[in-house]
Residue, then its C-alpha position, 0 to 999 in steps of 0.5 A: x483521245x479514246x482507243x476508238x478514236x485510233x481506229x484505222x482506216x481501209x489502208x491501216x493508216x489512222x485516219x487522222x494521218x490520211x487526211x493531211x495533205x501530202x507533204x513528199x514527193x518521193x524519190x522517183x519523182x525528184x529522179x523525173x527532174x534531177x536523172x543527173x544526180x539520181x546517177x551520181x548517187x546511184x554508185x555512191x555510199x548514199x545510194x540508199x538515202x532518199x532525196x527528202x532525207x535531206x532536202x526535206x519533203x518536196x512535192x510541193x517542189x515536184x508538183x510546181x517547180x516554180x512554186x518552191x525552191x527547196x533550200x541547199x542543206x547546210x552539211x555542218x549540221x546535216x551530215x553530223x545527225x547520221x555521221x557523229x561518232x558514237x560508240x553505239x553506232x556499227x564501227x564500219x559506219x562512217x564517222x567522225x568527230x566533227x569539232x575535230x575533223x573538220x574544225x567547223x567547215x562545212x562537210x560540203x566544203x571537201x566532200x560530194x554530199x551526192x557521192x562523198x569519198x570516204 
């Protein structure tokens, strides 16, 4: 493609980009349904973390629940990608050594993904 070809559109998202289809629903419409876990989280470490951060994009979901039935994560390997130890990471950030830690147990075999205790 050529520089011209990148022009953005009257919002200042290339035009490519706005013309796919939405693909999230966002966080409030996930509250719309799920207000129970929306007030789970709101006092938990995970307060911050968006729904589709883990459960990927859902408006699908959100526009017909029927439609799709988003899939339950599996928190062995989900929760490593923001919480494997790693020296680059702030010390006060949660973080373990997976392998060691848990021995291969999912994380959601001891913890509350929506609320963990750290």
């Amino acid at each position: 493609k050529s520089f011209a070809d990148l022009r953005r559109d009257g919002d200042g998202a290339p035009t490519e980009i706005a013309a796919r289809p939405v693909s999230y629903a966002g966080r409030q419409a996930c509250e719309l349904c799920h207000g129970d876990i929306a007030e789970t989280k709101k006092s938990g470490s995970h307060a911050g973390v968006g729904c589709e951060s883990c459960h990927g994009a859902l408006a699908k979901h959100a526009d017909d629940p029927s439609a799709m039935k988003p899939t339950r994560p599996n928190t062995a390997v989900l929760c490593v990608r923001c919480h494997e130890a790693n020296a680059a990471k702030p010390k006060k950030f949660p973080q373990v050594d997976s392998k060691e830690h848990s021995g291969g147990t999912a994380c959601g075999e001891c913890h509350q993904p929506h609320k963990p205790k750290i």
